[in-house]
C-alpha positions as CSV (number, residue, x, y, z in Angstrom):
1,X,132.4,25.4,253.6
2,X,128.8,25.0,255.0
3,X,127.8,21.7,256.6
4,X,125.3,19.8,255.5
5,X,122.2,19.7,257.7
6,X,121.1,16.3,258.6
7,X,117.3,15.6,259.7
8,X,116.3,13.2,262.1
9,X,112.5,12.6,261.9
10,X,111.3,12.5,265.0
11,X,108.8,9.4,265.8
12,X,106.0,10.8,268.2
13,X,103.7,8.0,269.6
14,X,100.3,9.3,270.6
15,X,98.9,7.2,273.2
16,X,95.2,6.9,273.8
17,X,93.8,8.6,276.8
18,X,91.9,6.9,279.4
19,X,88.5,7.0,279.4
20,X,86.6,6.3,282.4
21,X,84.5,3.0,281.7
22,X,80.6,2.5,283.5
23,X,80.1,-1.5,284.6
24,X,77.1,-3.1,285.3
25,X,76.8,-5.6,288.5
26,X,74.1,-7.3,289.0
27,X,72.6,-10.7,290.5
28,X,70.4,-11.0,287.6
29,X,72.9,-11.5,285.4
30,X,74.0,-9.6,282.0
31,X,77.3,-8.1,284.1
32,X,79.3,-8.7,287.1
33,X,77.9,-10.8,289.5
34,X,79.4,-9.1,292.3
35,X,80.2,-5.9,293.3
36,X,84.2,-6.6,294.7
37,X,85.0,-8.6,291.7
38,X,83.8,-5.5,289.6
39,X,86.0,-3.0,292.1
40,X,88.8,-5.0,291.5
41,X,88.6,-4.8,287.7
42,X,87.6,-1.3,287.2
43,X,90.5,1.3,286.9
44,X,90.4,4.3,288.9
45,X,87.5,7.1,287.5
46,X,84.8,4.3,286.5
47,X,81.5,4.2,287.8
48,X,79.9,0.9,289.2
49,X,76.5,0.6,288.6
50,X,74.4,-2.3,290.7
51,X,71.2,-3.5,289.8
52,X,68.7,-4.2,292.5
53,X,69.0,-7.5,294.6
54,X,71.0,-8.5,297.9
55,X,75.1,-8.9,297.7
56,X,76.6,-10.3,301.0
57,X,80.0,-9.1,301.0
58,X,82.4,-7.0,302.8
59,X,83.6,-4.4,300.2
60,X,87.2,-2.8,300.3
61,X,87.2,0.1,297.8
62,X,90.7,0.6,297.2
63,X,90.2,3.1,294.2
64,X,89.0,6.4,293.3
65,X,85.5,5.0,291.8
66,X,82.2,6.1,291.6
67,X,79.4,3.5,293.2
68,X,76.1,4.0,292.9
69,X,73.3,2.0,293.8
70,X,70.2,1.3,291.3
71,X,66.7,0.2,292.5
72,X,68.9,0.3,296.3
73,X,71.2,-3.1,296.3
74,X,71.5,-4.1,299.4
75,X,75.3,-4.4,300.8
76,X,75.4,-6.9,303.7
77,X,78.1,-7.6,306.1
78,X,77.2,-10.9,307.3
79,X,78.2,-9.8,310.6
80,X,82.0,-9.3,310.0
81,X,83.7,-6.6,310.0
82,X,82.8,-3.6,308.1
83,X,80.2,-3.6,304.9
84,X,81.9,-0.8,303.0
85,X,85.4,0.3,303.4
86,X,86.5,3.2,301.7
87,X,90.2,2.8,301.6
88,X,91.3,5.3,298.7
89,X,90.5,9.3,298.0
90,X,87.9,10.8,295.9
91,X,85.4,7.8,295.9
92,X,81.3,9.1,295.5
93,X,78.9,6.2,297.4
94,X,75.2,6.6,296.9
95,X,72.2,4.6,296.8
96,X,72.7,1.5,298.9
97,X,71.0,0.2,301.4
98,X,73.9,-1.2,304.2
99,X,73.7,-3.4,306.9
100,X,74.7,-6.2,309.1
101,X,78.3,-4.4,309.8
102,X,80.2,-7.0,312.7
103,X,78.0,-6.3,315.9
104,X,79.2,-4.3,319.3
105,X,79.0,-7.2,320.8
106,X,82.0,-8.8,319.5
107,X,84.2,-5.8,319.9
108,X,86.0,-4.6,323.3
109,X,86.1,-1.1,322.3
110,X,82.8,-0.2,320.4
111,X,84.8,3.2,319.2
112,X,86.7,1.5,317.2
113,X,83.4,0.0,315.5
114,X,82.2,-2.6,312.2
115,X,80.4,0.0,310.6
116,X,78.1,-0.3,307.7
117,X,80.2,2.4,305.9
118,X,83.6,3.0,307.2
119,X,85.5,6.2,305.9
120,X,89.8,5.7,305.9
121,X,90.3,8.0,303.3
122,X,89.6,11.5,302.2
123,X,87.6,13.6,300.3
124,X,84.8,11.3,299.5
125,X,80.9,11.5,299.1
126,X,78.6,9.3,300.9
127,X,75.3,10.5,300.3
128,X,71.3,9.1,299.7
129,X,72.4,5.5,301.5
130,X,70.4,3.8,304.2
131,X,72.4,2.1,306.7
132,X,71.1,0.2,309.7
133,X,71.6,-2.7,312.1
134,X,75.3,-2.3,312.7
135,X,77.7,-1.5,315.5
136,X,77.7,2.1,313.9
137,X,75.6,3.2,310.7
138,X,78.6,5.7,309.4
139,X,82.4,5.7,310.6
140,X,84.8,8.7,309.5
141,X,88.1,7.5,311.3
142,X,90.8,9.7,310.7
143,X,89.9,11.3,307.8
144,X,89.3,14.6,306.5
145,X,87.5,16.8,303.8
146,X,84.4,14.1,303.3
147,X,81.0,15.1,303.0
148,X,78.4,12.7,304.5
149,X,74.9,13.6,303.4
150,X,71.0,12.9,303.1
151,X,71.7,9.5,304.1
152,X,69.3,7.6,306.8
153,X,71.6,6.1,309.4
154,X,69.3,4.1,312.1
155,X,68.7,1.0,314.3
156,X,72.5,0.8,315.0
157,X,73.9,-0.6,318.3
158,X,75.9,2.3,318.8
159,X,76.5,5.4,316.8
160,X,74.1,6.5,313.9
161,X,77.4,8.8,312.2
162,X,80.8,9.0,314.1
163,X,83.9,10.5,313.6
164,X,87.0,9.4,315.0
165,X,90.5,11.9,314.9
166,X,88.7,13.5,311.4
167,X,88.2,17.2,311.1
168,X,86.9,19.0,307.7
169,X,84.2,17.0,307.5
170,X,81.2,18.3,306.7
171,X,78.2,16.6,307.8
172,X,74.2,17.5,306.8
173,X,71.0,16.3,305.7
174,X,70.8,13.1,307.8
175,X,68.5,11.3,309.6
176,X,70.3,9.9,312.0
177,X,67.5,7.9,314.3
178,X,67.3,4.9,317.1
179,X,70.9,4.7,317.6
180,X,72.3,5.2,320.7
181,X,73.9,8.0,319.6
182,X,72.7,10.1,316.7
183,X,75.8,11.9,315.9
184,X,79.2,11.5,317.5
185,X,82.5,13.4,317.4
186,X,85.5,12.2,319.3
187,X,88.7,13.7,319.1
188,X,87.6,15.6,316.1
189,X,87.6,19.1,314.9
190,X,87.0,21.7,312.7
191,X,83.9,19.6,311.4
192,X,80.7,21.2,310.1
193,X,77.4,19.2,311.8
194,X,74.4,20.8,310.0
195,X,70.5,20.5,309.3
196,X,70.8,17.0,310.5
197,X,67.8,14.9,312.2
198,X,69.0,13.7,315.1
199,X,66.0,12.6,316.8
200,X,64.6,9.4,319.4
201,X,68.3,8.1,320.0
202,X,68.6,6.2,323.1
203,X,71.5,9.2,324.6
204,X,72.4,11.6,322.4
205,X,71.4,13.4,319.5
206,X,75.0,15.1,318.4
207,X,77.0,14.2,321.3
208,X,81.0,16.0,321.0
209,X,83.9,14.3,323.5
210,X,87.5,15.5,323.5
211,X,86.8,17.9,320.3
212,X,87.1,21.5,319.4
213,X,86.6,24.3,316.8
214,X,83.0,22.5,315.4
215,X,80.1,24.3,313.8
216,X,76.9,22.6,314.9
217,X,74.0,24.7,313.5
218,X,70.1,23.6,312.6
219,X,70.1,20.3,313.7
220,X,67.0,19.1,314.9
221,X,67.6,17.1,318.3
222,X,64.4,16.5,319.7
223,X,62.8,13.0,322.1
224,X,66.3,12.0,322.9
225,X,66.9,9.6,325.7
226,X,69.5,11.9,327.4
227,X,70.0,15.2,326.3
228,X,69.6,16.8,322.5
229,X,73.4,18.0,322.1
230,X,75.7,17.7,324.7
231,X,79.6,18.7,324.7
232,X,82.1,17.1,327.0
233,X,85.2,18.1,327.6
234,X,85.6,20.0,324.3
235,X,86.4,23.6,323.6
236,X,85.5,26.1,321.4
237,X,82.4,24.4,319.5
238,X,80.1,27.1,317.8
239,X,76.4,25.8,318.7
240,X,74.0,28.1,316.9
241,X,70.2,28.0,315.9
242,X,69.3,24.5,316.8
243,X,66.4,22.9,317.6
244,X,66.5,20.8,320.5
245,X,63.2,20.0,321.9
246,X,61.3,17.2,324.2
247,X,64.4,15.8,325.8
248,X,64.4,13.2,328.5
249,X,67.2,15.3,330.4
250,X,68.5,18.7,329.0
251,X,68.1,20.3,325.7
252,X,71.5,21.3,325.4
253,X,74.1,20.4,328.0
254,X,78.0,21.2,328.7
255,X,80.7,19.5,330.9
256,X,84.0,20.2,331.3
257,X,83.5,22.3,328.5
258,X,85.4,25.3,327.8
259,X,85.2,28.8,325.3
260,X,82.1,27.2,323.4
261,X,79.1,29.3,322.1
262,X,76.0,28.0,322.6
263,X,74.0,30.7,320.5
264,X,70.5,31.1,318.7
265,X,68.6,27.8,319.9
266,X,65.0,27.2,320.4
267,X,64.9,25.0,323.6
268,X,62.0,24.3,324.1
269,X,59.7,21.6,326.6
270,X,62.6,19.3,327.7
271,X,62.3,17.0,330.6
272,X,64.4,18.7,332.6
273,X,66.8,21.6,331.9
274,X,66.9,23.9,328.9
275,X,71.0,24.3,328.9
276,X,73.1,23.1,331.7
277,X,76.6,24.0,332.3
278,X,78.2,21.2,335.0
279,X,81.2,20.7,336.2
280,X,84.2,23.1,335.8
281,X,82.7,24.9,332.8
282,X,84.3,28.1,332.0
283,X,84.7,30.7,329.6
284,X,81.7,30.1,327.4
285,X,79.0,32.1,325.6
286,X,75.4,31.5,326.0
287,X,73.7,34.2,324.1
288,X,70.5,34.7,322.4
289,X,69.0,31.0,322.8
290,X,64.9,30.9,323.8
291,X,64.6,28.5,326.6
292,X,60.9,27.9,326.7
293,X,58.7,25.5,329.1
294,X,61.5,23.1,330.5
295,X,60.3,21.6,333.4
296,X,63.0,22.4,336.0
297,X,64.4,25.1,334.7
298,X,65.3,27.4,331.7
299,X,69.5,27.8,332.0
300,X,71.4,26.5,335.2
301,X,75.1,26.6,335.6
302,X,76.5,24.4,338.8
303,X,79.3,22.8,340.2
304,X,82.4,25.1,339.6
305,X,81.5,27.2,336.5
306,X,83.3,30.2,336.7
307,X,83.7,33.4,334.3
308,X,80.8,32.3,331.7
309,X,78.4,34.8,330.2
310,X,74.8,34.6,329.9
311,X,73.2,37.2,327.7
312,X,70.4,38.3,325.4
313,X,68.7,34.9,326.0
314,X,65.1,34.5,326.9
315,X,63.7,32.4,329.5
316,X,60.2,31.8,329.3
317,X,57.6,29.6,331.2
318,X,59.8,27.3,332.5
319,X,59.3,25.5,336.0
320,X,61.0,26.6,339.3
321,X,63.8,28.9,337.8
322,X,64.4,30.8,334.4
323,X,68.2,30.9,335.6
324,X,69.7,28.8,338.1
325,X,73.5,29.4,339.6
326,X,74.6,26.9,342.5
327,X,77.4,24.6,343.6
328,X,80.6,27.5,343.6
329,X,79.6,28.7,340.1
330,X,81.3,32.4,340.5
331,X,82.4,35.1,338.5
332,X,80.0,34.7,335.9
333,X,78.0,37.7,333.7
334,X,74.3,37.3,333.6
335,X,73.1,40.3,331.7
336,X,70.2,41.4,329.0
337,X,68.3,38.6,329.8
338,X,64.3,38.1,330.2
339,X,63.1,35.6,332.5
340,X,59.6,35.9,332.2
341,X,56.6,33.9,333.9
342,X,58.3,31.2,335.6
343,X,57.0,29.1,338.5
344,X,59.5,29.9,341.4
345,X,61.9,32.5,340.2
346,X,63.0,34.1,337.7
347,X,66.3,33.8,338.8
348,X,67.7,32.1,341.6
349,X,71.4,32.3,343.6
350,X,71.8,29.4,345.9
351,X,74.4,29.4,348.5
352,X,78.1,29.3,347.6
353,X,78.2,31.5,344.6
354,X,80.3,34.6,344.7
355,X,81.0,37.3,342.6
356,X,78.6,36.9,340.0
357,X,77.3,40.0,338.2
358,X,73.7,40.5,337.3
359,X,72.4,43.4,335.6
360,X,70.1,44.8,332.5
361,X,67.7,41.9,333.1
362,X,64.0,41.5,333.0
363,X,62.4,39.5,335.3
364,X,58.9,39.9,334.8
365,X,55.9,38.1,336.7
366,X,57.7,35.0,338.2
367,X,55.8,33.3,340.2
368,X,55.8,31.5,343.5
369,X,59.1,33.2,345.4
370,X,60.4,36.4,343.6
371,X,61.7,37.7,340.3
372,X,65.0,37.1,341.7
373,X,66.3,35.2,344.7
374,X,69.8,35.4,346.4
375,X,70.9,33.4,349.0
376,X,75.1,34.3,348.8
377,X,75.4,38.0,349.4
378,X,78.4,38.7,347.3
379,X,76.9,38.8,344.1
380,X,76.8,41.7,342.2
381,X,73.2,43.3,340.9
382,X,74.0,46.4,338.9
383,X,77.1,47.5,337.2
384,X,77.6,51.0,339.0
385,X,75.2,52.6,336.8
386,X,71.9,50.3,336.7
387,X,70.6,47.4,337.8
388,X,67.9,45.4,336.9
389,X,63.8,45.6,336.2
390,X,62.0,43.5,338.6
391,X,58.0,43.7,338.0
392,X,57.0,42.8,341.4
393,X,59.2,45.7,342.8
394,X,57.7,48.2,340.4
395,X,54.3,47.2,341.2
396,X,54.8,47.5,345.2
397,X,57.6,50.5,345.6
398,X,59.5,52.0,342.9
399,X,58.9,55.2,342.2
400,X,61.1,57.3,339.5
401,X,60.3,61.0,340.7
402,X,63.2,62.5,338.8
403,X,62.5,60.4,335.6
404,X,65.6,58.7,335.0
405,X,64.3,55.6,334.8
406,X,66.0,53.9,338.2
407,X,63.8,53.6,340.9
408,X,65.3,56.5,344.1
409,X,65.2,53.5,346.2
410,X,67.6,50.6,346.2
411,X,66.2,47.1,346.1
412,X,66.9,44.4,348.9
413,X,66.9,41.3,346.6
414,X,65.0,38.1,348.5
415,X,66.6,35.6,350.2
416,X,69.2,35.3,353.3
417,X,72.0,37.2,351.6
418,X,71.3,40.9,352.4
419,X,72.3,41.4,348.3
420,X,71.5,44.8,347.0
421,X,70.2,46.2,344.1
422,X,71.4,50.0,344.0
423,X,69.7,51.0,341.2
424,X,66.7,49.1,340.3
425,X,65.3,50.0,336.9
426,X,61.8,51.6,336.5
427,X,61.0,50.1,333.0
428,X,62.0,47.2,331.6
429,X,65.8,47.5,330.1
430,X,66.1,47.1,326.4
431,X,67.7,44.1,325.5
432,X,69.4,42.8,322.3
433,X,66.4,40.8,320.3
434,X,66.5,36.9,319.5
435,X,65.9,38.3,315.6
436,X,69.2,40.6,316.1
437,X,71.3,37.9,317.6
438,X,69.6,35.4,315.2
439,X,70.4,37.5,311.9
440,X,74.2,37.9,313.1
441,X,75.0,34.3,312.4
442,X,73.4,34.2,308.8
């Protein structure tokens, strides 16, 4: 006996997807009159458009929206707090013109700042805004994946951009001006910092504390108060092919810093040092940088810097020294260099520095002292095999009769050390160009 089949129709409801919905703000009327009351009606995926005018508010984004500025609204604090808050993921902010953020003044730790913009969240953009006359312009506080760009950050009490406990950030395009602080990382890795303006700040132009395992490349840190970029207490930082020019102090400068590489810079006519490793550096990489016309000296490394290596850079026209080792700096490399044309020496060894090794250098026509100046004694000045050209020794005593290119007599370097130079080279060494090193980092 065959059963009899018994249908059920089955009842399928198609809902309607969501479509993201564009509203219209503005003080002119003909939308919302403000900008929170249109956040908190808009469903996450709309875009909020505002029309021209001023809105003083403090904004708290708490969805995955799209804002964007027409005619540049201005956002402004009143003085409270932060302008902007970006509290949820994915949000695009662009066009605005933000200000007034609560001032430093009011705050006992200005790190943990009123911003104009203030980044909680993740993967946002915040790009083609103009944010000024806040505690800080920009605050990324533990957040990650964000991309901050093309946005004028300036006039701000404290920082221009900071980031607080964020890594995967990537930061470019901004012209971060007349802050104290251009650009600041604290506690913060694995950030990109790049093509950046970070010029005429009352400290800093990218300044990194407490933070590791950064790219900072082509930024343009020039007429800063202190120095252009300087890393304290941070390790393995990649700083490549940056300008960083005109500084009150040092064009780039390390301390306490450890395993960073300081690679490809133009340094060039800063107030006092080109780069300057200080206290208890180690383990670093300076390689390939040209350290032009600084006016104390081209590189310098003092006050316990030990086992750091110096190569392939070029130190050119600078006063007193092209490089410059004192204060129990020891055990460092200092090799392929050219120091070339500066006023005292073209490199100098003051007391208390041991075990350094200096060889396959160029120093050619330094002025006032020597080409190279030792005042230790137990520094090494070749590597077994060859030393190091010297122009003034060429011109006065080397002689090459079996053509090998060392000079048969060894050179007694100046100073009070009694250092050696076994084998003094008879041409200048061939060293690994600034366009080499330059094209190995893209």
């Amino acid at each position: 006996m065959r059963s009899n089949l018994v249908l059920i129709p089955i009842l399928i409801t198609l809902l309607p997807l969501y479509q993201a919905a564009t509203l219209i703000v503005s003080s002119k009327g003909g939308g919302y009159s403000g900008i929170q009351e249109a956040i908190d009606v808009a469903m996450s995926g709309d875009t909020i458009l505002v029309d021209g005018g001023t809105y003083q508010e403090n904004l708290n984004v708490t969805k995955k929206l799209t804002l964007r500025g027409m005619k540049t609204p201005v956002v402004s604090g009143g003085f409270e707090g932060s302008a902007i808050t970006l509290n949820a993921d994915g949000i695009i902010l662009e066009g605005f013109e933000v200000k007034s953020s609560e001032s430093c003044d009011k705050q006992s730790d200005p790190l943990i700042s009123g911003a104009g913009i203030q980044v909680n969240s993740k993967g946002n953009t915040i790009r083609f805004n103009h944010v000024h006359t806040s505690c800080c312009g920009i605050f990324v506080c533990n957040s990650s994946s964000n991309s901050v760009h093309h946005n004028e950050v300036i006039n701000n009490d404290q920082y221009g951009i900071h980031l607080l406990n964020s890594s995967d950030n990537v930061i470019y395009g901004n012209y971060a001006r007349y802050n104290k602080y251009g650009i600041s990382l604290l506690k913060s890795g694995d950030n990109v910092i790049y093509s950046n303006d970070a010029k005429s700040n009352d400290k800093y132009g990218v300044y990194l504390l407490n933070s590791s395992d950064n790219a900072i490349y082509r930024n343009y840190a020039e007429s800063n108060g202190y120095d252009g970029i300087h890393l304290r207490y941070s390790v393995k930082n990649n700083v490549s092919k940056n300008n960083a020019t005109n500084n009150e102090r040092s064009g780039i400068s390390l301390k306490g810093a450890l395993d960073n590489l300081i690679y490809g810079n133009e340094i060039v006519e800063n107030n006092e040092r080109g780069i300057l490793l200080e206290n208890y550096c180690s383990n670093n990489v300076v390689s390939g940088n040209l350290v032009k016309n600084n006016k104390d000296c081209g590189i310098s490394l003092h006050d316990c810097c030990i086992n750091n290596t110096i190569v392939a850079n070029t130190a050119k026209d600078n006063g007193n020294y092209g490089i410059y080792l004192w204060g129990f700096s020891n055990n460092n490399t200092i090799k392929s260099n050219t120091a070339r044309g500066c006023i005292d020496a073209g490199i100098r060894i003051l007391n208390s520095n041991k075990g350094n090794s200096i060889y396959g250098n160029n120093f050619i026509e330094n002025g006032i002292k020597h080409d190279a100046v030792d005042d230790n004694g137990t520094n090494i000045w070749d590597d077994g095999v060859a030393g190091n050209y010297y122009s003034e020794y060429l011109k006065r005593n080397c002689t090459d009769s079996d053509g090998d290119d060392i000079c048969d007599a060894e050179y007694q370097i100046p100073g009070d050390s009694g250092a050696v130079d076994r084998y003094p080279l008879a041409s200048p060494a061939e060293t690994v160009s600034l366009q080499m090193i330059r094209s190995e980092v893209g």
